[in-house]
PAGUDO-179618 format. One record per atom (N, C-alpha, C): residue number from 1; atom name; x, y, z. Coordinates in pm, 1 decimal. Example, Ala and Ser with C-alpha at 12.3 -4.5 7.8 and 13.67 -1.06 7.14 Angstrom:
1  N  1319.0  -569.0  780.0
1  CA  1230.0  -450.0  780.0
1  C  1320.0  -330.0  780.0
2  N  1285.0  -225.0  708.0
2  CA  1367.0  -106.0  714.0
2  C  1290.0  3.0  787.0
//
This chain:
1  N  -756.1  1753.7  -332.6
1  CA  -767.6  1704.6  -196.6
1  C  -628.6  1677.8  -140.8
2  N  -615.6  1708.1  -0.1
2  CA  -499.4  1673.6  36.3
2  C  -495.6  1603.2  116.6
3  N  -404.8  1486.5  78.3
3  CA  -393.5  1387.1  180.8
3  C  -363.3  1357.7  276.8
4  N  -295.6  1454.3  375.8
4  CA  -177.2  1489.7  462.9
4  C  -244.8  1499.8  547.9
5  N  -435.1  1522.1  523.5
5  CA  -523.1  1580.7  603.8
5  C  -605.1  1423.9  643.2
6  N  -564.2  1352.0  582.4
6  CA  -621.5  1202.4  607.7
6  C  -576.3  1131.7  774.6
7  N  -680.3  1135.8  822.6
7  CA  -667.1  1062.9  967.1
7  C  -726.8  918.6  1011.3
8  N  -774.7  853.5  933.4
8  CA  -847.5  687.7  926.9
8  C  -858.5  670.4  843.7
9  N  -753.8  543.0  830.0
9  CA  -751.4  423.8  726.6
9  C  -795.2  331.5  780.2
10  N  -965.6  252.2  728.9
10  CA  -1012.0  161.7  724.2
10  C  -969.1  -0.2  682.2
11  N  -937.7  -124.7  726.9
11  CA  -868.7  -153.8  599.5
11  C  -966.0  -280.1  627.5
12  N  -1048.9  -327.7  511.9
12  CA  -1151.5  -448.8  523.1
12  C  -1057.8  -563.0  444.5
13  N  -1100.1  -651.9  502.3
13  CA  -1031.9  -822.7  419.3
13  C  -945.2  -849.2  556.0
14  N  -913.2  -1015.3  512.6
14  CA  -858.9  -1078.1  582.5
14  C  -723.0  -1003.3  606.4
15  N  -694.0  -952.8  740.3
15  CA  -497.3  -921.2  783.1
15  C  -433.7  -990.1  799.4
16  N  -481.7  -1116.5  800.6
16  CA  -358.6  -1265.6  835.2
16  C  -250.5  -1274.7  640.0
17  N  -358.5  -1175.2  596.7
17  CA  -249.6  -1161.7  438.5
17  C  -157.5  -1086.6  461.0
18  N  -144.7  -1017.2  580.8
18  CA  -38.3  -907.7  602.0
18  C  73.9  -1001.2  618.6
19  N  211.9  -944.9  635.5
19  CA  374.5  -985.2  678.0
19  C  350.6  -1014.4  768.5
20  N  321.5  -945.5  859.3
20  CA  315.2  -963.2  1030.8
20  C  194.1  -878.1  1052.8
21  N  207.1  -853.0  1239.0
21  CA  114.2  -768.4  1299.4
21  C  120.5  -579.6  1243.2
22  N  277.4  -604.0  1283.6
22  CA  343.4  -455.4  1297.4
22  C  328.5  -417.5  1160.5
23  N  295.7  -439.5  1036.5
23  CA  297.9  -412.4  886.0
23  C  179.6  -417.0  864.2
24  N  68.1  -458.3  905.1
24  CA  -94.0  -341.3  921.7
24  C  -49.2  -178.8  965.8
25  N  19.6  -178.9  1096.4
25  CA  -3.8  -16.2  1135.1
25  C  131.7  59.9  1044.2
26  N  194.2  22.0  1003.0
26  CA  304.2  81.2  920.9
26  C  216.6  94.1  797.9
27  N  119.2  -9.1  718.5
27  CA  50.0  44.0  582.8
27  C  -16.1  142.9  625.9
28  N  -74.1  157.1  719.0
28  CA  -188.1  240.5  783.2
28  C  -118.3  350.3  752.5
29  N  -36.3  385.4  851.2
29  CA  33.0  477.2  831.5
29  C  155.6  558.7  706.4
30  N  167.3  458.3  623.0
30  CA  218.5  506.8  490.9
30  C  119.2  588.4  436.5
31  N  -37.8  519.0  430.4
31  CA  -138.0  567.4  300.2
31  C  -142.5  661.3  391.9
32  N  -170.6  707.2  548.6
32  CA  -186.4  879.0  578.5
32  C  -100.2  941.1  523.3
33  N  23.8  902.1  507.5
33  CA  81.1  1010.5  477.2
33  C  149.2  1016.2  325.1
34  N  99.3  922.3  244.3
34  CA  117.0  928.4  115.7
34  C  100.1  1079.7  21.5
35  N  173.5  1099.9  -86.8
35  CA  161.2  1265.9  -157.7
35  C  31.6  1157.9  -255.3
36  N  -69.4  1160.5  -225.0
36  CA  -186.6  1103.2  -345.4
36  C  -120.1  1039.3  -471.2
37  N  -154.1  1095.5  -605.7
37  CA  -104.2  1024.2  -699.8
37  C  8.3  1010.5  -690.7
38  N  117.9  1093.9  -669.2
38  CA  247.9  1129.5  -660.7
38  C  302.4  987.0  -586.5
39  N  252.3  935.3  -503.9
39  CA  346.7  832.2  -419.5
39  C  206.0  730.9  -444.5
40  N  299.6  588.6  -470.0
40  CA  221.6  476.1  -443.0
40  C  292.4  393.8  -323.5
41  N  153.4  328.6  -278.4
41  CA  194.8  263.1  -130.6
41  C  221.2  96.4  -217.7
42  N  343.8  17.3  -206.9
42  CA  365.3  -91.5  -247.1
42  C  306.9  -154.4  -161.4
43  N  208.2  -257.9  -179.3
43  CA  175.2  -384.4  -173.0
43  C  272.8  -438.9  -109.3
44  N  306.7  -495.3  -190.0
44  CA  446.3  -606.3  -160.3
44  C  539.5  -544.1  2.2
45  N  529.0  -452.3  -31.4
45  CA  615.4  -374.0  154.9
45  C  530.8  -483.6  266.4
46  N  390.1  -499.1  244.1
46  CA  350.0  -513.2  373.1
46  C  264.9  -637.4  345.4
47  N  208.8  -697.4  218.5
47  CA  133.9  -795.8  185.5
47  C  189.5  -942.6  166.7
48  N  163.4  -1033.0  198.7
48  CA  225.6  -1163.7  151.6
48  C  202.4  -1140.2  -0.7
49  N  289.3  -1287.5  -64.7
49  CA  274.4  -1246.0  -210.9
49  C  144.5  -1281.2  -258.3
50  N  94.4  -1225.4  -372.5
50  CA  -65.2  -1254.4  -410.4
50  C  -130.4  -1179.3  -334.1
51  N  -100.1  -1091.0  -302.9
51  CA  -194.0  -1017.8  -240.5
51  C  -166.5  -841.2  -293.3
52  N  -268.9  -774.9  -280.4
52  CA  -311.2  -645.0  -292.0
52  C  -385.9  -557.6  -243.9
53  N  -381.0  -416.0  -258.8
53  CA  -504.2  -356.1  -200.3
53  C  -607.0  -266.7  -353.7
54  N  -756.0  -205.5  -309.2
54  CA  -732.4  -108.7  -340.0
54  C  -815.6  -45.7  -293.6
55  N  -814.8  90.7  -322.7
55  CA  -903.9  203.6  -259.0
55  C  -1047.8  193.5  -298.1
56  N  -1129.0  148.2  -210.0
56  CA  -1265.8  183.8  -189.2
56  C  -1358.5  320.7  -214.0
57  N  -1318.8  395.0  -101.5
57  CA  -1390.4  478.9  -84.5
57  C  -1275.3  600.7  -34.4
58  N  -1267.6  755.3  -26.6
58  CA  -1137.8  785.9  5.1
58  C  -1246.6  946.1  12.0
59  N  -1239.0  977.2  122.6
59  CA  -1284.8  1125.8  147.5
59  C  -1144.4  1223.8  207.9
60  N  -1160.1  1363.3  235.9
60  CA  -1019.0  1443.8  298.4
60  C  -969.9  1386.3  419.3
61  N  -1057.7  1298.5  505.8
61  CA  -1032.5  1277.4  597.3
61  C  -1045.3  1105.4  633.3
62  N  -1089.2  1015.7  508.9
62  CA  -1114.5  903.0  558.1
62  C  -1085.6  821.8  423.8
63  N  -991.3  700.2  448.7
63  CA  -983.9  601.3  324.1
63  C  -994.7  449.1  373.3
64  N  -1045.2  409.3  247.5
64  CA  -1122.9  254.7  317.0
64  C  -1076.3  163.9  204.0
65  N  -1011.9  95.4  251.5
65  CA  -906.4  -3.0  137.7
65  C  -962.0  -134.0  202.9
66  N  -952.9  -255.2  69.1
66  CA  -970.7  -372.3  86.9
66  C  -854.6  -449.2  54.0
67  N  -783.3  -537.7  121.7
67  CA  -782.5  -644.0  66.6
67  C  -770.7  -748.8  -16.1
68  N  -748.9  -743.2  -131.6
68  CA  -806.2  -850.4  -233.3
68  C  -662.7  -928.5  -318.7
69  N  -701.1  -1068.3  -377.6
69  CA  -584.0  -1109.1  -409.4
69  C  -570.1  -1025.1  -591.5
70  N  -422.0  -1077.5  -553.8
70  CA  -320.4  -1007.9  -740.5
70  C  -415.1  -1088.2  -822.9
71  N  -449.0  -1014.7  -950.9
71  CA  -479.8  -1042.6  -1054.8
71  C  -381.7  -1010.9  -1158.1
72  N  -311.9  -1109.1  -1194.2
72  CA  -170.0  -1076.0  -1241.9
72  C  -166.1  -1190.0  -1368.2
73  N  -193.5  -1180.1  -1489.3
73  CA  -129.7  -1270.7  -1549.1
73  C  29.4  -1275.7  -1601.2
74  N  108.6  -1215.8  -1546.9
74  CA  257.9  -1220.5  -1596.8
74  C  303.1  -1169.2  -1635.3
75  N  231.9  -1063.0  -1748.2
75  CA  282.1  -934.2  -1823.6
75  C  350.2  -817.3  -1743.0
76  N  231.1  -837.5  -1598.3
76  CA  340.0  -674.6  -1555.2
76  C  460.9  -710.7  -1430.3
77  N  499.8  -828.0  -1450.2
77  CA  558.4  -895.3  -1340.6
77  C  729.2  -841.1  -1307.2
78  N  778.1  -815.8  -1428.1
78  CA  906.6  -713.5  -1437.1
78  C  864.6  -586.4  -1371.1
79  N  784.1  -484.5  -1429.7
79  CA  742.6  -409.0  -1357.8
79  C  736.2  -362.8  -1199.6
80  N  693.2  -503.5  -1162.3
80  CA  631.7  -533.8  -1005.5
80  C  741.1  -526.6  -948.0
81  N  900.7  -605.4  -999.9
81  CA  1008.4  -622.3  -930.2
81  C  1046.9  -510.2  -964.6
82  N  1047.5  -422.1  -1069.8
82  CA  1121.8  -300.1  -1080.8
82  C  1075.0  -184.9  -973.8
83  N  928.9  -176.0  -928.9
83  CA  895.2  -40.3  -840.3
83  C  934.7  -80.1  -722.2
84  N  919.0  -241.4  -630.5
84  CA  989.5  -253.1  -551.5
84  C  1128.2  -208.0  -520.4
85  N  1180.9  -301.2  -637.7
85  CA  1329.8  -248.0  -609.2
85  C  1370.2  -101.0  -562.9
86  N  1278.0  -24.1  -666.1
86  CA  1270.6  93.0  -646.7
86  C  1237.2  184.2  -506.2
87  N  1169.3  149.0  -497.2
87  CA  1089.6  159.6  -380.0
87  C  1192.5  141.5  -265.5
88  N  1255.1  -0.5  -292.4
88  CA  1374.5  2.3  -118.4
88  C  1502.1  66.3  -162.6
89  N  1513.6  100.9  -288.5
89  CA  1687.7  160.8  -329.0
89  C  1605.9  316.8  -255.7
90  N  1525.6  397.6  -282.5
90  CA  1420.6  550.6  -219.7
90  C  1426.7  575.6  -55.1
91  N  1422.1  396.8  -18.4
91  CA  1434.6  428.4  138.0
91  C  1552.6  430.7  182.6
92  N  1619.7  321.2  167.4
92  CA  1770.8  338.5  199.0
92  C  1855.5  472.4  125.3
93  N  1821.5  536.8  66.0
93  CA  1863.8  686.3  33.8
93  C  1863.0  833.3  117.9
94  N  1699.5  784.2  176.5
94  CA  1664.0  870.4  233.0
94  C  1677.9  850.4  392.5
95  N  1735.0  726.9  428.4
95  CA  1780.8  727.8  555.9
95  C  1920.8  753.5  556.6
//
């Protein structure tokens, strides 16, 4: 399936977990245009902390994400700071 072909992202749960207003339509718009497995959309870019998403339901043309808080006991917490990091050293590269 290709994702590129994705035109509505649903997103259920409370948005007052978002950063702001403007960081709903920027996630929105990351997961359209995400490469599927290949690229993950960070959380943390657009979620207060404790917070997460995940994919519901996901057809060629439609994905429906919730919401829900981190279930994190501590183990993958290096991790978490490492793909971020990652994640903003990728953007500032590519701008």
């Amino acid at each position: 399936m290709s994702i590129s072909s994705l035109s509505i992202v649903h997103i259920e749960g409370d948005k007052s977990n978002f950063v702001s207003k403007s960081a709903v339509d920027r996630f929105k718009n990351d997961l359209k245009f995400a490469d599927g497995a290949n690229e993950v959309v960070l959380a943390s870019s657009y979620l207060k902390e404790g917070w997460t998403y995940e994919v519901i339901e996901q057809t060629e043309t439609m994905m429906r994400v919730r919401i829900v808080e981190e279930k994190n006991d501590g183990k993958d917490k290096g991790k978490l700071y490492f793909l971020h990091f990652f994640h903003f050293f990728v953007k500032l590269c590519i701008q």
